[in-house]
Biopython code that builds the backbone (N, CA, C, O; Angstrom):
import numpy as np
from Bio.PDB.StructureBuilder import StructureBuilder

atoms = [
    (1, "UNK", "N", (-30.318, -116.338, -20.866)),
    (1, "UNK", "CA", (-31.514, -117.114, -20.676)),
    (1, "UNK", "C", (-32.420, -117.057, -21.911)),
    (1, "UNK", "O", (-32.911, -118.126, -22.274)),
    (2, "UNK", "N", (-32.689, -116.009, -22.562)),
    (2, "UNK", "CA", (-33.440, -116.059, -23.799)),
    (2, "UNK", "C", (-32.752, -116.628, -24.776)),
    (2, "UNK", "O", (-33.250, -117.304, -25.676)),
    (3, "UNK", "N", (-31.482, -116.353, -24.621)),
    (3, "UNK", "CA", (-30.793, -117.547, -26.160)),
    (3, "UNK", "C", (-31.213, -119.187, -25.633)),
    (3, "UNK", "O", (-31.815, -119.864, -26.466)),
    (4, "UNK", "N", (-30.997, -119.635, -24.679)),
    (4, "UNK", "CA", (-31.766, -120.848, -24.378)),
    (4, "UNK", "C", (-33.157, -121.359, -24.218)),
    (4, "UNK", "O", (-33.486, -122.498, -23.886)),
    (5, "UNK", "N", (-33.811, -120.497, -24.461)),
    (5, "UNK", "CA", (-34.768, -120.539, -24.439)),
    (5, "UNK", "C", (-35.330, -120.530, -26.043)),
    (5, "UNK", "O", (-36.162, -121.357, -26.416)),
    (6, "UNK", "N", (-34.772, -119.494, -26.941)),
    (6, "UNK", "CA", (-34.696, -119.323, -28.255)),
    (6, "UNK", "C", (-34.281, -121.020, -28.700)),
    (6, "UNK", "O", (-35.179, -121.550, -29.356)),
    (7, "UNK", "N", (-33.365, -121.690, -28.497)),
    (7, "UNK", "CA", (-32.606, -122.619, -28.589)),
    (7, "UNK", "C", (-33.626, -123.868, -28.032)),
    (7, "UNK", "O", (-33.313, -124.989, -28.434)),
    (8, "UNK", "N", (-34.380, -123.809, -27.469)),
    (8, "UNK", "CA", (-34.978, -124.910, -27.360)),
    (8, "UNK", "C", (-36.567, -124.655, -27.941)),
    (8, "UNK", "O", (-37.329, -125.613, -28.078)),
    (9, "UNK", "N", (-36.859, -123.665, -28.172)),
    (9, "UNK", "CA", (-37.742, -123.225, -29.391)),
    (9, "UNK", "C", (-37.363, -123.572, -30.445)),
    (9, "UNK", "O", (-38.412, -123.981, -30.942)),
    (10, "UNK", "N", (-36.572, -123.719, -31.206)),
    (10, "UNK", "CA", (-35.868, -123.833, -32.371)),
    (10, "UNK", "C", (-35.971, -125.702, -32.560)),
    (10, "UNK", "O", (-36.509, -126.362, -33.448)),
    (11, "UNK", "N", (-35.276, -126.103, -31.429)),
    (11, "UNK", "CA", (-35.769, -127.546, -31.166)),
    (11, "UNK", "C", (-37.453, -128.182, -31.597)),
    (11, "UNK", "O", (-37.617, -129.175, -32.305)),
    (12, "UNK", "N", (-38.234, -127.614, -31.179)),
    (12, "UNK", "CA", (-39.627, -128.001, -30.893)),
    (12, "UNK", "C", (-40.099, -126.959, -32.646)),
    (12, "UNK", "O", (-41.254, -126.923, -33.070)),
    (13, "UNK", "N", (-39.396, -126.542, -33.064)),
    (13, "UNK", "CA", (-39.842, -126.053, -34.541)),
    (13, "UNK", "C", (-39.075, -127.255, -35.620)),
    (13, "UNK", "O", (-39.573, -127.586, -36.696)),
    (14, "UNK", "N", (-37.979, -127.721, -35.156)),
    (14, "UNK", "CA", (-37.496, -128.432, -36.095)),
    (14, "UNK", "C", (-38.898, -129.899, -36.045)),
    (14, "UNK", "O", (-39.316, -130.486, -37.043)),
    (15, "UNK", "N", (-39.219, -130.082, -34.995)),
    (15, "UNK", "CA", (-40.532, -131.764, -34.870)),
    (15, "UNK", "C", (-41.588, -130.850, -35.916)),
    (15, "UNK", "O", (-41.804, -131.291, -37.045)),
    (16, "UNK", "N", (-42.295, -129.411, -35.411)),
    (16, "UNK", "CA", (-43.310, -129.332, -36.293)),
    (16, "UNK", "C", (-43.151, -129.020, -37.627)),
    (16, "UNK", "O", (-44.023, -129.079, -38.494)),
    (17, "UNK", "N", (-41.915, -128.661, -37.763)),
    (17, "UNK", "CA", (-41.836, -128.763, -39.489)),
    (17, "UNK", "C", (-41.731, -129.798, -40.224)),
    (17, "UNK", "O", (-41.995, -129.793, -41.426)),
    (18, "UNK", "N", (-41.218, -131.085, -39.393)),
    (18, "UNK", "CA", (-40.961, -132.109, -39.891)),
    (18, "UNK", "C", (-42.149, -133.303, -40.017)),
    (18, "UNK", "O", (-42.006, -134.480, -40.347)),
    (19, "UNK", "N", (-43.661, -132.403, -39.544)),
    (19, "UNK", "CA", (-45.268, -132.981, -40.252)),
    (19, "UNK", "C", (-45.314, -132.514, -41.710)),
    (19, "UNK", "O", (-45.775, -133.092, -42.694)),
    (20, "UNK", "N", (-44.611, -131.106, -41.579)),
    (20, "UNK", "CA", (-45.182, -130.664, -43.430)),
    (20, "UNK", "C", (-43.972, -131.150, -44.223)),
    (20, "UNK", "O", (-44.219, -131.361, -45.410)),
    (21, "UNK", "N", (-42.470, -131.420, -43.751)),
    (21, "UNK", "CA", (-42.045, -132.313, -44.681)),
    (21, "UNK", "C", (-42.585, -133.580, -45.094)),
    (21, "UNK", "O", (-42.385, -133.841, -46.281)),
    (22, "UNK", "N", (-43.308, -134.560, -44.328)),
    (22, "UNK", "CA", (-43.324, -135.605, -44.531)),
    (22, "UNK", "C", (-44.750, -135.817, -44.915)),
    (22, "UNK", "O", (-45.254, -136.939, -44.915)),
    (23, "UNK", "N", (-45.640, -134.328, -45.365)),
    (23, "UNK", "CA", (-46.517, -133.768, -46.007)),
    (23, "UNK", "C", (-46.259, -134.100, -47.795)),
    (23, "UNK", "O", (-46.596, -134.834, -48.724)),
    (24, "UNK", "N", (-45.340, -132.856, -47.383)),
    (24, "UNK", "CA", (-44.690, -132.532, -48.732)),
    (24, "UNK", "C", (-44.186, -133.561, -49.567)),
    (24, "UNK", "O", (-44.487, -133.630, -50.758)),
    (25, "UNK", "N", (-43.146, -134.669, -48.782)),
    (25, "UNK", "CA", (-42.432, -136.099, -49.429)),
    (25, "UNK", "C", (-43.129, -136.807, -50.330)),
    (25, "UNK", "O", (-42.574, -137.258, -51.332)),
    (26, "UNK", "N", (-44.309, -136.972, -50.103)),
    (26, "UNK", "CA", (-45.662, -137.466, -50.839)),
    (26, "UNK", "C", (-45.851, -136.976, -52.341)),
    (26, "UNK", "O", (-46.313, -137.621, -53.282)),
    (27, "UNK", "N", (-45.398, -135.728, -52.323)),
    (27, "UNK", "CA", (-45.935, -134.979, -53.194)),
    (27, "UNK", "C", (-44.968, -134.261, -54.318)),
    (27, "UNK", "O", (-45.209, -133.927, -55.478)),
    (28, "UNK", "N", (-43.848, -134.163, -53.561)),
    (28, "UNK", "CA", (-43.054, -132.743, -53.607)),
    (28, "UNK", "C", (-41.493, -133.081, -53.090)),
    (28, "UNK", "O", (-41.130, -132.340, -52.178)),
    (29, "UNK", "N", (-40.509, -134.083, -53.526)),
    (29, "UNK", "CA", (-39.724, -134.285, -52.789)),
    (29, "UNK", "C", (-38.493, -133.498, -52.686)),
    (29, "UNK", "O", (-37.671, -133.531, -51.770)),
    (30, "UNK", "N", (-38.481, -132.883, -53.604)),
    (30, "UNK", "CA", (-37.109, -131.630, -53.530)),
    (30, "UNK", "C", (-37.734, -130.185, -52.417)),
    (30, "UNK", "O", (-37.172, -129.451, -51.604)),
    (31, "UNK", "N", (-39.062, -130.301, -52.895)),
    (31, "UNK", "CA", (-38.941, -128.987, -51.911)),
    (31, "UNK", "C", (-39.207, -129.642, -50.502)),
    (31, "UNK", "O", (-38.989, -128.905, -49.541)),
    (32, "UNK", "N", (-39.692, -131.052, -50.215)),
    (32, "UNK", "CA", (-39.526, -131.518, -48.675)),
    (32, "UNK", "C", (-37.955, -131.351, -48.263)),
    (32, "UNK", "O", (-37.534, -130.892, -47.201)),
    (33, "UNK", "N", (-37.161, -131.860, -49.418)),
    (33, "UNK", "CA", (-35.788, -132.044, -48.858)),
    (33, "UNK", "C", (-35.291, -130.672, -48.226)),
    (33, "UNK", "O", (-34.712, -130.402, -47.174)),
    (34, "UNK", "N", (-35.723, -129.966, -49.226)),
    (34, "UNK", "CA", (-35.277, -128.602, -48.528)),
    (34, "UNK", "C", (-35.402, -128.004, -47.476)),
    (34, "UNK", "O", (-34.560, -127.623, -46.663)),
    (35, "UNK", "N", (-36.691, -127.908, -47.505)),
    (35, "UNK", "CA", (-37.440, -127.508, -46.119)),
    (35, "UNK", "C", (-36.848, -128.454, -45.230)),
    (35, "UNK", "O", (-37.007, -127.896, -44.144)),
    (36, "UNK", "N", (-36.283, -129.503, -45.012)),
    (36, "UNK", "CA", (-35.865, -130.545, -43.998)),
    (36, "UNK", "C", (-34.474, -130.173, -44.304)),
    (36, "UNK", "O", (-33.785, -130.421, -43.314)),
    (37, "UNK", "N", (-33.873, -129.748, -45.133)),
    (37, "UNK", "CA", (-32.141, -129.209, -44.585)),
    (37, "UNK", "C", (-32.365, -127.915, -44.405)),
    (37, "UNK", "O", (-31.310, -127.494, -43.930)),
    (38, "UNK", "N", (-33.007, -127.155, -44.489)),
    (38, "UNK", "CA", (-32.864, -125.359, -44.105)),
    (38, "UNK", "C", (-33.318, -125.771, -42.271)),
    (38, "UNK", "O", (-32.675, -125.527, -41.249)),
    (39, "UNK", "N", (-34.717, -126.494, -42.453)),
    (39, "UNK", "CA", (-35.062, -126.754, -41.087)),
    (39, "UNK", "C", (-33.801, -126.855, -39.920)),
    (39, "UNK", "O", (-33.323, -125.971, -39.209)),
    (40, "UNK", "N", (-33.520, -128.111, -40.016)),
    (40, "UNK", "CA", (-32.194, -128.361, -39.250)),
    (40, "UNK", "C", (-31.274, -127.021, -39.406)),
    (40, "UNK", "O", (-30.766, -126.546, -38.390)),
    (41, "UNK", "N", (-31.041, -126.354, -40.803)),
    (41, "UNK", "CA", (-29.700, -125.416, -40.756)),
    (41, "UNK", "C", (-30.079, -124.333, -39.936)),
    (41, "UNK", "O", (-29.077, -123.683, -39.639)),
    (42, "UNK", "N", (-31.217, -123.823, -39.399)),
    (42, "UNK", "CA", (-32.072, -122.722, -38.177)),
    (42, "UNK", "C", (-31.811, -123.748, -37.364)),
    (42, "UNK", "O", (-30.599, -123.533, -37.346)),
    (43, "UNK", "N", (-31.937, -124.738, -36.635)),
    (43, "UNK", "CA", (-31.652, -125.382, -35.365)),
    (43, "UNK", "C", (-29.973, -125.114, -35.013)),
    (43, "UNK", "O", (-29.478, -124.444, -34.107)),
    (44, "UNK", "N", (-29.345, -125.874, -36.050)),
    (44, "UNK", "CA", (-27.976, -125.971, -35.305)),
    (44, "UNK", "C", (-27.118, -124.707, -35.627)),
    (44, "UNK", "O", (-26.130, -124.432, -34.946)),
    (45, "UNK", "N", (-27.530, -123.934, -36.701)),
    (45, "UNK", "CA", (-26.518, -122.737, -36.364)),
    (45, "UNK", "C", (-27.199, -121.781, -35.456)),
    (45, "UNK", "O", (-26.407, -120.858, -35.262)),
    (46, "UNK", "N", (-28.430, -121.557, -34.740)),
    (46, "UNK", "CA", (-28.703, -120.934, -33.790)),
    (46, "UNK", "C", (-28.033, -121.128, -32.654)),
    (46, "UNK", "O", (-27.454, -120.255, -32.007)),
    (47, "UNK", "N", (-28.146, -122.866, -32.273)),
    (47, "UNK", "CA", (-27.369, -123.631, -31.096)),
    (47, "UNK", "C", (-25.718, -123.223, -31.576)),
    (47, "UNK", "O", (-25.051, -122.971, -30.572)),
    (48, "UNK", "N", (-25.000, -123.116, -32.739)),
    (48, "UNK", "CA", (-23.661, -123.153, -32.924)),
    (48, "UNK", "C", (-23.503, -121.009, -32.091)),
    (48, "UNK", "O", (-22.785, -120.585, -31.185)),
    (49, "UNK", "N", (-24.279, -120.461, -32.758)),
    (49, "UNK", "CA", (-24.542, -119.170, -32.596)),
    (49, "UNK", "C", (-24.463, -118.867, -31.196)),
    (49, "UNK", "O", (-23.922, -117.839, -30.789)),
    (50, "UNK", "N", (-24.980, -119.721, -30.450)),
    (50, "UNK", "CA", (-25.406, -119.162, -29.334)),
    (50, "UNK", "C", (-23.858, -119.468, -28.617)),
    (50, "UNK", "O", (-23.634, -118.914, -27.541)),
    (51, "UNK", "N", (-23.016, -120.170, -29.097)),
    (51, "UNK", "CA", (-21.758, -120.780, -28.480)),
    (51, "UNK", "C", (-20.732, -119.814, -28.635)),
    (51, "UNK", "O", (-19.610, -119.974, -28.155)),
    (52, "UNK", "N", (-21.082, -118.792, -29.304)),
    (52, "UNK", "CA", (-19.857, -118.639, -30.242)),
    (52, "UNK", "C", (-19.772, -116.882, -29.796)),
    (52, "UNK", "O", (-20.498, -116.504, -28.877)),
    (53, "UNK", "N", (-18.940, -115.969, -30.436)),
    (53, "UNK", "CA", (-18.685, -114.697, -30.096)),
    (53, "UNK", "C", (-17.944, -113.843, -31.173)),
    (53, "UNK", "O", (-16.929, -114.167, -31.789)),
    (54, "UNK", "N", (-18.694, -112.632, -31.278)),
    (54, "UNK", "CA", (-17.803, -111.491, -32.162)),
    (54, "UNK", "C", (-19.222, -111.929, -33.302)),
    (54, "UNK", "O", (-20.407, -112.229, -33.154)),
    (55, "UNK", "N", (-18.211, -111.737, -34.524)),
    (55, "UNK", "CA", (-18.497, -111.611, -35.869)),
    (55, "UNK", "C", (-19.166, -112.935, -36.541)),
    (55, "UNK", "O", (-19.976, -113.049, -37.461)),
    (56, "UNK", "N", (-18.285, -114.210, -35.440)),
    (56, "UNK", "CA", (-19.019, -115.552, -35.775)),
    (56, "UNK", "C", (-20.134, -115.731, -35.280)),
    (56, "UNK", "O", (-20.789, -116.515, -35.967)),
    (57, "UNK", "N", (-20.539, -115.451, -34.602)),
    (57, "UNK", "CA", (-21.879, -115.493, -33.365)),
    (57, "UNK", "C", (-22.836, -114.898, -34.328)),
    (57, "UNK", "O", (-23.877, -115.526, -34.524)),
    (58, "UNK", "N", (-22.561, -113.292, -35.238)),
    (58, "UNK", "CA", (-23.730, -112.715, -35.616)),
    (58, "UNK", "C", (-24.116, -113.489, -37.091)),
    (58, "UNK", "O", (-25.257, -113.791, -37.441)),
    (59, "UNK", "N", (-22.722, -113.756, -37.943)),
    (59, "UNK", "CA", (-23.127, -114.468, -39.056)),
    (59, "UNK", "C", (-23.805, -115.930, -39.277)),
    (59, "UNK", "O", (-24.609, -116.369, -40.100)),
    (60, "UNK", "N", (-23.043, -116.540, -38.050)),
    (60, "UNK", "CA", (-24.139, -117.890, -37.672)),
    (60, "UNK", "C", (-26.091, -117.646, -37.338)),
    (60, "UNK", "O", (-27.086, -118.288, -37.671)),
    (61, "UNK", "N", (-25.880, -116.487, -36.596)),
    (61, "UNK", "CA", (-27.361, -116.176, -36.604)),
    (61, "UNK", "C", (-28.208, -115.745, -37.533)),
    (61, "UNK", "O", (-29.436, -115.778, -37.609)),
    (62, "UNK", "N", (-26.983, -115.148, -38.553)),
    (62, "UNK", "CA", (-28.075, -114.590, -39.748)),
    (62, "UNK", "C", (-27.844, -115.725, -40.341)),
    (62, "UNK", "O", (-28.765, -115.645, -41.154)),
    (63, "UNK", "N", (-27.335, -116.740, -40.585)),
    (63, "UNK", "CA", (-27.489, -117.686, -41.611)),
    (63, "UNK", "C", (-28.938, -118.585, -40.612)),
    (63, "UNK", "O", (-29.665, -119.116, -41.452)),
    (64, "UNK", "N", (-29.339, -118.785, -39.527)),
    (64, "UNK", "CA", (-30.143, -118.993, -38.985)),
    (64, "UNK", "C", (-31.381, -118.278, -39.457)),
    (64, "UNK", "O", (-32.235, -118.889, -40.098)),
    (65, "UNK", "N", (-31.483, -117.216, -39.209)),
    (65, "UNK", "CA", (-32.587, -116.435, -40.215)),
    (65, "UNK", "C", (-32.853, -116.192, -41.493)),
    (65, "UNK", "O", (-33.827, -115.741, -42.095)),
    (66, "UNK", "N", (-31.404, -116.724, -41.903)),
    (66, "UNK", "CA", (-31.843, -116.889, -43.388)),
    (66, "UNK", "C", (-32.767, -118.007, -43.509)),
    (66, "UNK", "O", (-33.814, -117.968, -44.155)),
    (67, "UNK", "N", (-32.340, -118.976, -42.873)),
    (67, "UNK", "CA", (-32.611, -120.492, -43.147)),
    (67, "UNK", "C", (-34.075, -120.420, -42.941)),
    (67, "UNK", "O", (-34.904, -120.909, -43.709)),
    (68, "UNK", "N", (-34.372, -119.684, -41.693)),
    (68, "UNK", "CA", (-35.840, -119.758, -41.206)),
    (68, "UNK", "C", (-36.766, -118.822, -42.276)),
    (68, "UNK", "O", (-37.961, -118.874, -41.986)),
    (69, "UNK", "N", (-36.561, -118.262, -43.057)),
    (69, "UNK", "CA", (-37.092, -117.751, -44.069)),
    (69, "UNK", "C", (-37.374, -118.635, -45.555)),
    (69, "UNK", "O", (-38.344, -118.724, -46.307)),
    (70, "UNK", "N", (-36.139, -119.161, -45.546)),
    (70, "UNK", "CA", (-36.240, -120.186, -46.304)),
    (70, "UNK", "C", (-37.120, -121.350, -46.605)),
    (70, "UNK", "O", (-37.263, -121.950, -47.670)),
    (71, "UNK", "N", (-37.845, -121.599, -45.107)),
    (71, "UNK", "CA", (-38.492, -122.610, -44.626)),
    (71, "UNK", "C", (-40.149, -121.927, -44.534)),
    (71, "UNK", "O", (-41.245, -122.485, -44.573)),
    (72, "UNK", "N", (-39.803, -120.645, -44.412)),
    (72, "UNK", "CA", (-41.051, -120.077, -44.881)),
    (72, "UNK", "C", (-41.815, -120.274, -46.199)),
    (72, "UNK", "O", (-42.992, -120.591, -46.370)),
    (73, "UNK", "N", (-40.643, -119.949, -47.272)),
    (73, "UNK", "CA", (-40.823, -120.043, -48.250)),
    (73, "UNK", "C", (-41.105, -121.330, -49.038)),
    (73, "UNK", "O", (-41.573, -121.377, -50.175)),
    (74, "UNK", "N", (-40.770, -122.316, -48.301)),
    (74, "UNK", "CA", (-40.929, -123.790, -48.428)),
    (74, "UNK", "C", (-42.381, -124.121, -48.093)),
    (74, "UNK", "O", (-43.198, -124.488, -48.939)),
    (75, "UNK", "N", (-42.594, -123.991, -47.020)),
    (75, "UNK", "CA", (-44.108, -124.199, -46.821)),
    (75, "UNK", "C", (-44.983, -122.936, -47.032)),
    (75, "UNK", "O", (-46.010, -122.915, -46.355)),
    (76, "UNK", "N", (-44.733, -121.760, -47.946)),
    (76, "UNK", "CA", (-45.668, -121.088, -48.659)),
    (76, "UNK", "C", (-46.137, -121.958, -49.795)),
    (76, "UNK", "O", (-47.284, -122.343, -50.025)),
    (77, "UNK", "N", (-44.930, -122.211, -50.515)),
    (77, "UNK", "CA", (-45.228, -123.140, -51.714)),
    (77, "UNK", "C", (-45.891, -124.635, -52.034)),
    (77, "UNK", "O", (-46.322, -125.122, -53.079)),
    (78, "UNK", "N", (-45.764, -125.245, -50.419)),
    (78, "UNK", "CA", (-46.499, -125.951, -50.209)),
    (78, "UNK", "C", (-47.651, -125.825, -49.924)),
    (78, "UNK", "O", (-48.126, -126.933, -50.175)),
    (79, "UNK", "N", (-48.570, -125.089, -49.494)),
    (79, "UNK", "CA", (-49.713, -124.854, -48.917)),
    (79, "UNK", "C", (-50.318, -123.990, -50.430)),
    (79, "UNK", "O", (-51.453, -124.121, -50.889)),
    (80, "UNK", "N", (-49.332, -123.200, -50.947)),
    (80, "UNK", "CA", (-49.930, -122.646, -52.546)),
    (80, "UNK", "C", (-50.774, -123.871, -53.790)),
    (80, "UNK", "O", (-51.784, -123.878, -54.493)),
    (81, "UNK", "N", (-49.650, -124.763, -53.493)),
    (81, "UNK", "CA", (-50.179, -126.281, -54.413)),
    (81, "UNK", "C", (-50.680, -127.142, -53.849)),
    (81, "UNK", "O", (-50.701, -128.333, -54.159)),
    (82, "UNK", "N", (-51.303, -126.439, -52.636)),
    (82, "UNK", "CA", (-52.472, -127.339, -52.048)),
    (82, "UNK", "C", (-52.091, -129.330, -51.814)),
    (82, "UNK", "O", (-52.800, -130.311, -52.037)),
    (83, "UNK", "N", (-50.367, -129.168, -51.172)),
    (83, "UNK", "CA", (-49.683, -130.320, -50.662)),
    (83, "UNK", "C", (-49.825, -129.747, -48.725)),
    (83, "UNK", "O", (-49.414, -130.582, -47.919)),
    (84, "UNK", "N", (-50.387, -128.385, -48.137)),
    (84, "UNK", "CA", (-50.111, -128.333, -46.879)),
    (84, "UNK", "C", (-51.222, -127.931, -46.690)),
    (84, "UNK", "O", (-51.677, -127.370, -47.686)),
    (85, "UNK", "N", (-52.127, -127.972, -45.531)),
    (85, "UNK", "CA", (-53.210, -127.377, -45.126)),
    (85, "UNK", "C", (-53.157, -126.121, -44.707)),
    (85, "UNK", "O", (-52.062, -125.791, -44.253)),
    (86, "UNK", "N", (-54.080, -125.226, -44.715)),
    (86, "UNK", "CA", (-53.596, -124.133, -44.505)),
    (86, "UNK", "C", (-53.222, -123.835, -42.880)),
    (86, "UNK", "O", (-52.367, -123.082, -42.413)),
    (87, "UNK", "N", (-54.235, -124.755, -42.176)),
    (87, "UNK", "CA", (-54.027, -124.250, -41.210)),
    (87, "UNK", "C", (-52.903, -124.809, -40.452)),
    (87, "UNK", "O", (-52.534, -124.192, -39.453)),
    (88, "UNK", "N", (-52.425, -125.681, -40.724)),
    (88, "UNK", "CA", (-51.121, -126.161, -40.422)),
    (88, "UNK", "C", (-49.905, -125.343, -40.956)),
    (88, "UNK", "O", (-48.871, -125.045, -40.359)),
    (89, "UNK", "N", (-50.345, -125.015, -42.412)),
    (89, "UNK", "CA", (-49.206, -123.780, -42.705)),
    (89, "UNK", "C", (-48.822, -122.694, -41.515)),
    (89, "UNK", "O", (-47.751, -122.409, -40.979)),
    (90, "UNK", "N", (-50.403, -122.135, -41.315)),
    (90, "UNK", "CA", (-50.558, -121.425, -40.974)),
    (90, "UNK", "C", (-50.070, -121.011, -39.180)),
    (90, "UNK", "O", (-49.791, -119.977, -38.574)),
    (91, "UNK", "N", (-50.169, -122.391, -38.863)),
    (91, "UNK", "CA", (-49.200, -122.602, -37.318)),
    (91, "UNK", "C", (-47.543, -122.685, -37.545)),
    (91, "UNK", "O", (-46.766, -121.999, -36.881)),
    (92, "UNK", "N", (-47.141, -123.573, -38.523)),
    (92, "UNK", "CA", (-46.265, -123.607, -38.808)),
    (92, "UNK", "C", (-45.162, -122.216, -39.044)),
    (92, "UNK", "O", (-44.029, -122.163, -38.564)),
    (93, "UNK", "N", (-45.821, -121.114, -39.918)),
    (93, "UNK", "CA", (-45.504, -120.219, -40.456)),
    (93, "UNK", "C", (-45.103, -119.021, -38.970)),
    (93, "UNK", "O", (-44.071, -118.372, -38.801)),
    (94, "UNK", "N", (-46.069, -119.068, -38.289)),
    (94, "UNK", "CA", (-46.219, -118.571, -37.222)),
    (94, "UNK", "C", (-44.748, -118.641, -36.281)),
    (94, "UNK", "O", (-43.923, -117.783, -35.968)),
    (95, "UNK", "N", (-44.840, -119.725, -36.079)),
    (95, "UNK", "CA", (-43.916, -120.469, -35.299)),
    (95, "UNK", "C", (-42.400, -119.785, -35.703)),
    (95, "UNK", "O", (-41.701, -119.078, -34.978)),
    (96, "UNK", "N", (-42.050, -120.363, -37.511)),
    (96, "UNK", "CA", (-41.123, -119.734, -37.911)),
    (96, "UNK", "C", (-40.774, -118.348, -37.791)),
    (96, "UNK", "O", (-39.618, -118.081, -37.461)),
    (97, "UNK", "N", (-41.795, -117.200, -38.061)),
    (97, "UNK", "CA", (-41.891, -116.095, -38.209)),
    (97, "UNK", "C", (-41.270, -115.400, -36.605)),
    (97, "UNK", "O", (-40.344, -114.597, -36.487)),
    (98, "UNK", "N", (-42.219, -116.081, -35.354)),
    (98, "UNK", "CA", (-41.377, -115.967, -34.602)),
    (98, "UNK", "C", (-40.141, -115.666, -34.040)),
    (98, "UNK", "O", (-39.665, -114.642, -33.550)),
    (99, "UNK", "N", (-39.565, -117.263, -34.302)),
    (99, "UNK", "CA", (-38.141, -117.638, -33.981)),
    (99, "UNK", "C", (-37.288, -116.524, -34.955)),
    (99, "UNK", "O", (-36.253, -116.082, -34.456)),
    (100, "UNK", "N", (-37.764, -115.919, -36.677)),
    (100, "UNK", "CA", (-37.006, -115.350, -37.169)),
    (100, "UNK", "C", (-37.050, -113.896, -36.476)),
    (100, "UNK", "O", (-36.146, -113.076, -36.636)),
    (101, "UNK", "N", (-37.838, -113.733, -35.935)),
    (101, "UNK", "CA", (-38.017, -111.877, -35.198)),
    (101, "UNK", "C", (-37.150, -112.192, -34.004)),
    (101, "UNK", "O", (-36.799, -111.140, -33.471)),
    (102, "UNK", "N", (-36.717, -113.171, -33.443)),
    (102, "UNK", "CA", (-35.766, -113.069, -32.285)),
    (102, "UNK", "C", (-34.662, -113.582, -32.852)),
    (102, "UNK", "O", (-33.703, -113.371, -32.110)),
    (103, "UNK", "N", (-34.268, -114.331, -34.114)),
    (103, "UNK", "CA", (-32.837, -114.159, -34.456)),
    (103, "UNK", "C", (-32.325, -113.101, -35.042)),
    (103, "UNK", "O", (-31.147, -112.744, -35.040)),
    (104, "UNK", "N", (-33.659, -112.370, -35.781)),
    (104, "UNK", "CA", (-33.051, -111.093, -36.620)),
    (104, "UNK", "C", (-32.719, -109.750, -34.802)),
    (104, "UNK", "O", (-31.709, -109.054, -34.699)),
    (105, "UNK", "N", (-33.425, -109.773, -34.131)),
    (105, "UNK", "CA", (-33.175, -109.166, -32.572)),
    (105, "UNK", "C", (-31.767, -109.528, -31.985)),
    (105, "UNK", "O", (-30.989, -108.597, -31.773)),
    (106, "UNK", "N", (-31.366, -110.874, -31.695)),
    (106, "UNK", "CA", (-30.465, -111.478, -31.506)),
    (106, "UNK", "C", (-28.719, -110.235, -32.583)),
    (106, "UNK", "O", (-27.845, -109.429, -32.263)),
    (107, "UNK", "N", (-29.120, -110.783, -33.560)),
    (107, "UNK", "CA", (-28.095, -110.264, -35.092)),
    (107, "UNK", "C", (-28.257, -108.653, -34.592)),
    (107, "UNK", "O", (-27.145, -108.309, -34.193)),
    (108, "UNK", "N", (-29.014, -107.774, -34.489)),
    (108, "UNK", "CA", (-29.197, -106.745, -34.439)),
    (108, "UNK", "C", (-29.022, -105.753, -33.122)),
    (108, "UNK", "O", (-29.330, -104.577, -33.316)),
    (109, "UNK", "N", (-28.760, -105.959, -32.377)),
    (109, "UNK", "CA", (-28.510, -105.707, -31.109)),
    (109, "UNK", "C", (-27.823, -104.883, -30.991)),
    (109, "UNK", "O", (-26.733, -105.210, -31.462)),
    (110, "UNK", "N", (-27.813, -103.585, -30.472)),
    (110, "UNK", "CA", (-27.006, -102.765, -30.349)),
    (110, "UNK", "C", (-25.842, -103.152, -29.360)),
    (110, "UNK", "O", (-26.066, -103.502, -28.201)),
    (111, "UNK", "N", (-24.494, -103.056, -29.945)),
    (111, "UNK", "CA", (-23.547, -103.635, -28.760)),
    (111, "UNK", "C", (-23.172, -102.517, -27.740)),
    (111, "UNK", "O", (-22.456, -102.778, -26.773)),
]
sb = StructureBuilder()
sb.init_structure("model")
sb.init_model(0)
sb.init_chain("A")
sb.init_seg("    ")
for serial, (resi, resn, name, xyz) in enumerate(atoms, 1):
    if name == "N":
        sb.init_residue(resn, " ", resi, " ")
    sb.init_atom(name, np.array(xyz, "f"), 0.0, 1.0, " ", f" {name:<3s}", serial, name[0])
structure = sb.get_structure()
């Protein structure tokens, strides 16, 4: 139940990141692009993750937390050059930071 739940969190993070890409596009189009493929790459390998078992299950999730870090780092740099508001960063960031403390939980789990 919490991986589905994680999983449809992940959903509703991919819409709000996709205000500060289309922030960023304006301004900044390689690091929008990015932030809009790492975005998606935390959605669907969480959802692929959550399908899956063993060794594939945990590396799909860390590439999920990678991604969601990634996207951190995307809209740090945006909100640094004053292309994101802060306080939208600042929900945004949140959000991510989140979802990454329950995929790195998820990956880490004592079996």
């Amino acid at each position: 139940m919490a991986r589905l739940k994680l999983c449809e969190d992940v959903v509703g993070l991919v819409a709000r990141v996709q205000v500060v890409v289309e922030a960023l596009r304006q301004v900044d189009r390689e690091v929008a692009e990015q932030l809009h493929r790492a975005s998606r790459s935390v959605a669907l390998n969480t959802w692929e993750g959550g399908a899956s078992r063993g060794g594939n299950r945990r590396a799909l999730l860390e590439r999920a937390y990678a991604s969601a870090h990634e996207c951190m780092g995307c809209v740090k740099i945006g909100c640094a050059l004053g292309y994101v508001p802060e306080l939208e960063a600042a929900e945004v960031l949140w959000q991510l930071d989140s979802v990454a403390a329950r995929l790195w939980t998820l990956c880490h789990r004592p079996r």
